[in-house]
DRENTORKOL-3810 file (N, C-alpha, C; in nm, 4 decimals):
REM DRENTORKOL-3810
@n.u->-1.1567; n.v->-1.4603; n.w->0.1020; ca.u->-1.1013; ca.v->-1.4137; ca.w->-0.0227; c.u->-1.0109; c.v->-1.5235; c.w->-0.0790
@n.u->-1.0394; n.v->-1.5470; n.w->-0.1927; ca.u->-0.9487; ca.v->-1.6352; ca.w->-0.2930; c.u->-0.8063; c.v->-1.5996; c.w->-0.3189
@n.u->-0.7239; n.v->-1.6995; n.w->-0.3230; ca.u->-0.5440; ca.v->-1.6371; ca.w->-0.3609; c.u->-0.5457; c.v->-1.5980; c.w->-0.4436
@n.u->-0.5858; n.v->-1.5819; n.w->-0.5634; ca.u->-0.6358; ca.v->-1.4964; ca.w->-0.6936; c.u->-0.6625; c.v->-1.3821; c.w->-0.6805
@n.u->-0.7407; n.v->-1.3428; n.w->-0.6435; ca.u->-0.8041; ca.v->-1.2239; ca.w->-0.5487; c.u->-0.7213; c.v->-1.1209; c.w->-0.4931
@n.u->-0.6649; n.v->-1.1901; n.w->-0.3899; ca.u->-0.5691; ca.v->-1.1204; ca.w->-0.2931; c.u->-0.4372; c.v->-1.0836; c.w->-0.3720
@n.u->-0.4037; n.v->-1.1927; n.w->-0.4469; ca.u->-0.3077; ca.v->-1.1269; ca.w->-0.5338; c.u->-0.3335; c.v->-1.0438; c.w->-0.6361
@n.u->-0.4145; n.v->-1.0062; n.w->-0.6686; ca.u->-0.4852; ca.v->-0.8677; ca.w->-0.7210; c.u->-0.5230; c.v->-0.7410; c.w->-0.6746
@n.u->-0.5188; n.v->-0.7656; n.w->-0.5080; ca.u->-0.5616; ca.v->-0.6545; ca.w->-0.4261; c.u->-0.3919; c.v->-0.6018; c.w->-0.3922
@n.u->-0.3187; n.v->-0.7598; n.w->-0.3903; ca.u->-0.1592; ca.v->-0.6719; ca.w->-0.3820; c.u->-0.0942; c.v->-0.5764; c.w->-0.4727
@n.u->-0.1327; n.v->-0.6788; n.w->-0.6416; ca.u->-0.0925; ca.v->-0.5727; ca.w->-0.7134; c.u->-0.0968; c.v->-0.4281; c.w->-0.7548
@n.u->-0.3069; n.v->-0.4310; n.w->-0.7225; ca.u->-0.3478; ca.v->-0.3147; ca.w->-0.6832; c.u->-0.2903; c.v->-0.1979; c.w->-0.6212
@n.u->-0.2556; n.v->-0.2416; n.w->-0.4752; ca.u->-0.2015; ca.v->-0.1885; ca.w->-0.3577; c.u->-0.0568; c.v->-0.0972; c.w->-0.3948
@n.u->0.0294; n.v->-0.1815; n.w->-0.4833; ca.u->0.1390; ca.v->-0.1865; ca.w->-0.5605; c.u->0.1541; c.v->-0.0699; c.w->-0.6470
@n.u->0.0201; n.v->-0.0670; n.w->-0.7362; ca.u->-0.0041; ca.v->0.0647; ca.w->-0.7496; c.u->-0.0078; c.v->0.1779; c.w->-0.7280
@n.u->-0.0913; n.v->0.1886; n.w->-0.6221; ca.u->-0.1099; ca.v->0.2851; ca.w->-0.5703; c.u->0.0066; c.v->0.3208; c.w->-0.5159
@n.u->0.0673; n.v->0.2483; n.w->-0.4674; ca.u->0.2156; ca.v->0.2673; ca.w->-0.3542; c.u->0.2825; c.v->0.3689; c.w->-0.4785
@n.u->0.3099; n.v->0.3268; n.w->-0.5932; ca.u->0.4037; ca.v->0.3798; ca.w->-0.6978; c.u->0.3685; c.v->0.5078; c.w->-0.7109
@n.u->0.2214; n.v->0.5261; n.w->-0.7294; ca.u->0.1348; ca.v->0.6495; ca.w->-0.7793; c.u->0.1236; c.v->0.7137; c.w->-0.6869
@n.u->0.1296; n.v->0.7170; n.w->-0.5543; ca.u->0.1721; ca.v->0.8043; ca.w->-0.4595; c.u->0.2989; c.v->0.8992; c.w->-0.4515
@n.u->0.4020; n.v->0.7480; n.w->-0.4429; ca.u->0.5484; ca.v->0.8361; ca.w->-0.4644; c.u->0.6012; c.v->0.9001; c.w->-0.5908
@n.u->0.5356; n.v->0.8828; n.w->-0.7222; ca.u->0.5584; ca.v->0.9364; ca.w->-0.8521; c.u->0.4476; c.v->1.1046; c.w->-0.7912
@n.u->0.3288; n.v->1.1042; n.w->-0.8006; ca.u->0.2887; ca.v->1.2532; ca.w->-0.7563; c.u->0.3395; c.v->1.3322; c.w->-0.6870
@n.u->0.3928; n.v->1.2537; n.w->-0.5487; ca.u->0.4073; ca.v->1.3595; ca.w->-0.4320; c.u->0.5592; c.v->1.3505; c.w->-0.4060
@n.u->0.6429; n.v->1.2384; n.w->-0.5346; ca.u->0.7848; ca.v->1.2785; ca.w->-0.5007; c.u->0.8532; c.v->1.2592; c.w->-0.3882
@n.u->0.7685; n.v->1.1556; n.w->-0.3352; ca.u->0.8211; ca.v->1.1005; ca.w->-0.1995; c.u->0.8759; c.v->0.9314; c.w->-0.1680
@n.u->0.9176; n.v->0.9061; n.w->-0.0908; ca.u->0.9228; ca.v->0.7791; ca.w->-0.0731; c.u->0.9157; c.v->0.7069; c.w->0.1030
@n.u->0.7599; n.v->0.6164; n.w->0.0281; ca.u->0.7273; ca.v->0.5701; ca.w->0.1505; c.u->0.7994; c.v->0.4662; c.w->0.2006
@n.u->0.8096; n.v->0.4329; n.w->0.3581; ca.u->0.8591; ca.v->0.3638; ca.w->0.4053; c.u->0.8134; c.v->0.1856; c.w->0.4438
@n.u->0.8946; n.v->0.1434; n.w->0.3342; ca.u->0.7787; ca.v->0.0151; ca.w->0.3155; c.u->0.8681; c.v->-0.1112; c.w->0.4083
@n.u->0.9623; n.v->-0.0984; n.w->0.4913; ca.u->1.0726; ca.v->-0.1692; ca.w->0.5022; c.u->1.0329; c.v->-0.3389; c.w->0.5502
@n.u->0.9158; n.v->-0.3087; n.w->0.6404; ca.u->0.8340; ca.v->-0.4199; ca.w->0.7007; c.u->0.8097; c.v->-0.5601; c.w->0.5705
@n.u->0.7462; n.v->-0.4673; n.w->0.4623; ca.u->0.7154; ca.v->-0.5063; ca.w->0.3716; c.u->0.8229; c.v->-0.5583; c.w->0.2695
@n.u->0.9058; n.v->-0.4970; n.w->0.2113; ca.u->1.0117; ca.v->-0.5538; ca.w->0.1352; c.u->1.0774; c.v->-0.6636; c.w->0.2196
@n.u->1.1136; n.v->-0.6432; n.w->0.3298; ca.u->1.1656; ca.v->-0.7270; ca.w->0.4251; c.u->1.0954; c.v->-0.8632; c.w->0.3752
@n.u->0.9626; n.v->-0.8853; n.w->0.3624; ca.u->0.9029; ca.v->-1.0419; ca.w->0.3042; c.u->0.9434; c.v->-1.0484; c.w->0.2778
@n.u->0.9605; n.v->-0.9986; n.w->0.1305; ca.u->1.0136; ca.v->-1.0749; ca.w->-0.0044; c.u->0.9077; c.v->-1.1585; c.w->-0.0998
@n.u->0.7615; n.v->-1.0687; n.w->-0.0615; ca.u->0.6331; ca.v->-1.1159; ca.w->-0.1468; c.u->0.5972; c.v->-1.0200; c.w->-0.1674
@n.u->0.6114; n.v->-1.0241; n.w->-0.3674; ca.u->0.5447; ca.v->-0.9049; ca.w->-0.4045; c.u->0.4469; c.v->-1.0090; c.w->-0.5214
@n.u->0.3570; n.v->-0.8871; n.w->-0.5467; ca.u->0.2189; ca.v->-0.9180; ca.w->-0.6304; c.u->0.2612; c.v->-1.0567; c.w->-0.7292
@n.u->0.4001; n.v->-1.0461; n.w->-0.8394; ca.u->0.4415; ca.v->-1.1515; ca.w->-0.9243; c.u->0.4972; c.v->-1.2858; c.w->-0.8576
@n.u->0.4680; n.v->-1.2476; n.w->-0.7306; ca.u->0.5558; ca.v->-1.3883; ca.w->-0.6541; c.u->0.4194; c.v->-1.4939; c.w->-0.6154
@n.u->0.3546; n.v->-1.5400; n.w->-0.7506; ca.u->0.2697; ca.v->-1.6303; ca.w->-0.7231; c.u->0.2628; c.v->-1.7958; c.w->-0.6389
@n.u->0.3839; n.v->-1.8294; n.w->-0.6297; ca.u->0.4180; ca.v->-1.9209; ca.w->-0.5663; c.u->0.3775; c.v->-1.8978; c.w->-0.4311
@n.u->0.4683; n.v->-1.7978; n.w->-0.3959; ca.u->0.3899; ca.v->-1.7908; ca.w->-0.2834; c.u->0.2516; c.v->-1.8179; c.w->-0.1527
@n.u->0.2645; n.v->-1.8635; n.w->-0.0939; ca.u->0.1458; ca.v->-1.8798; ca.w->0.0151; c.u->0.0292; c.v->-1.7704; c.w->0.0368
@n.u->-0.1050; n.v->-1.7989; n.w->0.0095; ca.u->-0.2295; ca.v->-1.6740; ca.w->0.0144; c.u->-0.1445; c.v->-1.6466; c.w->0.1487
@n.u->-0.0972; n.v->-1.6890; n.w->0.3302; ca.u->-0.1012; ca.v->-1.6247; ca.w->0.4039; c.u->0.0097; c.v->-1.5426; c.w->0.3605
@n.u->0.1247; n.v->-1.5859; n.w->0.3336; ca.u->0.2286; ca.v->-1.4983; ca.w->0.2484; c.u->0.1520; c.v->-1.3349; c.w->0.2494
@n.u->0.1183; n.v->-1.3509; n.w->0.1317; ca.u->0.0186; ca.v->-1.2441; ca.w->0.0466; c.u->-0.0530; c.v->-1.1645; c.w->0.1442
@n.u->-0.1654; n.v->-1.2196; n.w->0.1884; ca.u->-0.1880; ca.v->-1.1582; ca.w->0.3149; c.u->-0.1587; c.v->-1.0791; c.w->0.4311
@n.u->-0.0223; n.v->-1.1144; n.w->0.4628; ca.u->0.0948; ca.v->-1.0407; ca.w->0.5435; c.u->0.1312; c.v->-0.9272; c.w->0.4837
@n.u->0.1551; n.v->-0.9349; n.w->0.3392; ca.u->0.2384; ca.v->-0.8522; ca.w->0.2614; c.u->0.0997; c.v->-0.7490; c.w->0.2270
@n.u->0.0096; n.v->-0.7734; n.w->0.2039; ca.u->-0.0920; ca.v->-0.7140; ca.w->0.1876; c.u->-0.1388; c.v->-0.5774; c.w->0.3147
@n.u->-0.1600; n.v->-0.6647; n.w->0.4587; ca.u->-0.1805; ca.v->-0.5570; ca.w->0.5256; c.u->-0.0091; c.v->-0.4894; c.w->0.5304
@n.u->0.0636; n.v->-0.5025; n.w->0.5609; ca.u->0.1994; ca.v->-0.4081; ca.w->0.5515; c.u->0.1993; c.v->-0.3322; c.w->0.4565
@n.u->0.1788; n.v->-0.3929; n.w->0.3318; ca.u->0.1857; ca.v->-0.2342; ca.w->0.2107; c.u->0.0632; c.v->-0.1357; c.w->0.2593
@n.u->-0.1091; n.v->-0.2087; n.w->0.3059; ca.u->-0.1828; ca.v->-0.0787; ca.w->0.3189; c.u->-0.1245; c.v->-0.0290; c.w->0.4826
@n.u->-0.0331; n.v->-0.0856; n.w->0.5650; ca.u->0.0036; ca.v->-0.0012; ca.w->0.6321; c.u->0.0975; c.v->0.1123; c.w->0.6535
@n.u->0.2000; n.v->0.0903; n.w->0.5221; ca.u->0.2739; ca.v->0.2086; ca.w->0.4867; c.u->0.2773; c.v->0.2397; c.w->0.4156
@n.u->0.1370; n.v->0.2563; n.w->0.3328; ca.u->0.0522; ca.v->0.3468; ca.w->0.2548; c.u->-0.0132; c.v->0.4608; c.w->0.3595
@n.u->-0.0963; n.v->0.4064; n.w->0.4693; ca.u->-0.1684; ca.v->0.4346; ca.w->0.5185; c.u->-0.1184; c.v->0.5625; c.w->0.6105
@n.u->0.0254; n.v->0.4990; n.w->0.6598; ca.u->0.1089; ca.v->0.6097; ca.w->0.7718; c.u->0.1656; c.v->0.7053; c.w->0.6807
@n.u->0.1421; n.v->0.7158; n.w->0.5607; ca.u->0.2465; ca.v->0.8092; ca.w->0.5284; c.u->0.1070; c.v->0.9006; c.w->0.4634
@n.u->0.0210; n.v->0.8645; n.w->0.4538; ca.u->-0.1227; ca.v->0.9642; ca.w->0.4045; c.u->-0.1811; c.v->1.0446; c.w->0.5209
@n.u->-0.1267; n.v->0.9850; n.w->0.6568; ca.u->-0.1980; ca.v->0.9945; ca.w->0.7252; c.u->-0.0724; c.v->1.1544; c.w->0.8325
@n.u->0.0442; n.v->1.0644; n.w->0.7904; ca.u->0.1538; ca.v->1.1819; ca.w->0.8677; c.u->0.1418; c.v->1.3188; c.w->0.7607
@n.u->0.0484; n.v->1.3447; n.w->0.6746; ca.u->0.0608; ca.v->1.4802; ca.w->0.6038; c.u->-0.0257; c.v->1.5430; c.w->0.6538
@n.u->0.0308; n.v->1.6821; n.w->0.6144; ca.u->-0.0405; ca.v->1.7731; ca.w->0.6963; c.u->-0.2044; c.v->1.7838; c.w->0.5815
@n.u->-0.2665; n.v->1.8201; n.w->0.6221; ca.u->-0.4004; ca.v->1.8030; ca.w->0.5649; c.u->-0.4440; c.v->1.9258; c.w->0.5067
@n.u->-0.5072; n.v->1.9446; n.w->0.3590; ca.u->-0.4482; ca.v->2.0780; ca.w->0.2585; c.u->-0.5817; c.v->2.1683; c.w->0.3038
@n.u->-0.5575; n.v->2.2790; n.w->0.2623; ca.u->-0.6544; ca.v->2.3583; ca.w->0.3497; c.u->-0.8093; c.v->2.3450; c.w->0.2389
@n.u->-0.8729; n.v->2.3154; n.w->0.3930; ca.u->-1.0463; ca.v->2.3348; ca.w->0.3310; c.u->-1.0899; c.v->2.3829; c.w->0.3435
@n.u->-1.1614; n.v->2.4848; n.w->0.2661; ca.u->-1.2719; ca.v->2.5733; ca.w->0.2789; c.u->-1.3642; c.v->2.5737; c.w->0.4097
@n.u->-1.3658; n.v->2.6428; n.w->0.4708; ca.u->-1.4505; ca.v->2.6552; ca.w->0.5813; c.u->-1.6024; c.v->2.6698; c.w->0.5018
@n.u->-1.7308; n.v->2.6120; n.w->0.5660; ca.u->-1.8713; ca.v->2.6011; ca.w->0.4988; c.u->-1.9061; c.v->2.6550; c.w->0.5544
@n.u->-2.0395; n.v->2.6920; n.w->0.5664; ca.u->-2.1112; ca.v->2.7269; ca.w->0.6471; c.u->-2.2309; c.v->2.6318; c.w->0.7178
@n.u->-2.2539; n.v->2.6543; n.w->0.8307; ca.u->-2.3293; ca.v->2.5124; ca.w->0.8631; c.u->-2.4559; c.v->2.5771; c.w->0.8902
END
């Protein structure tokens, strides 16, 4: 993946992070991540930079989708 790229998948990511905690009124725990100090506009930055910062945001995206309780589904019939 191109540094172009990846810094598009951050900003992306960035997104979503926001649009999570704006719906569900929560706030995820990104501390790993802010701790860099590389976000999507910090083009200077190094692709591995980016990269780092990249898997950390989808990882506390990921733990906090994943610690909810799961909404009830219709039982089918099989």
């Amino acid at each position: 993946m191109k540094k172009q790229e990846l810094i598009h998948l951050h900003g992306l990511l960035a997104e979503v992070e926001a649009q999570i905690e704006e719906w569900d009124g929560c706030t995820i725990d990104l501390t790993s991540y802010e701790q860099l100090g590389v976000r999507p506009t910090s083009i200077h930055k190094s692709k591995t930079d980016h990269k780092v910062a990249v898997f950390d945001l989808i990882s506390g995206i990921c733990d906090e989708v994943v610690s909810r309780e799961p909404e009830s589904v219709p039982a089918t019939a099989d």
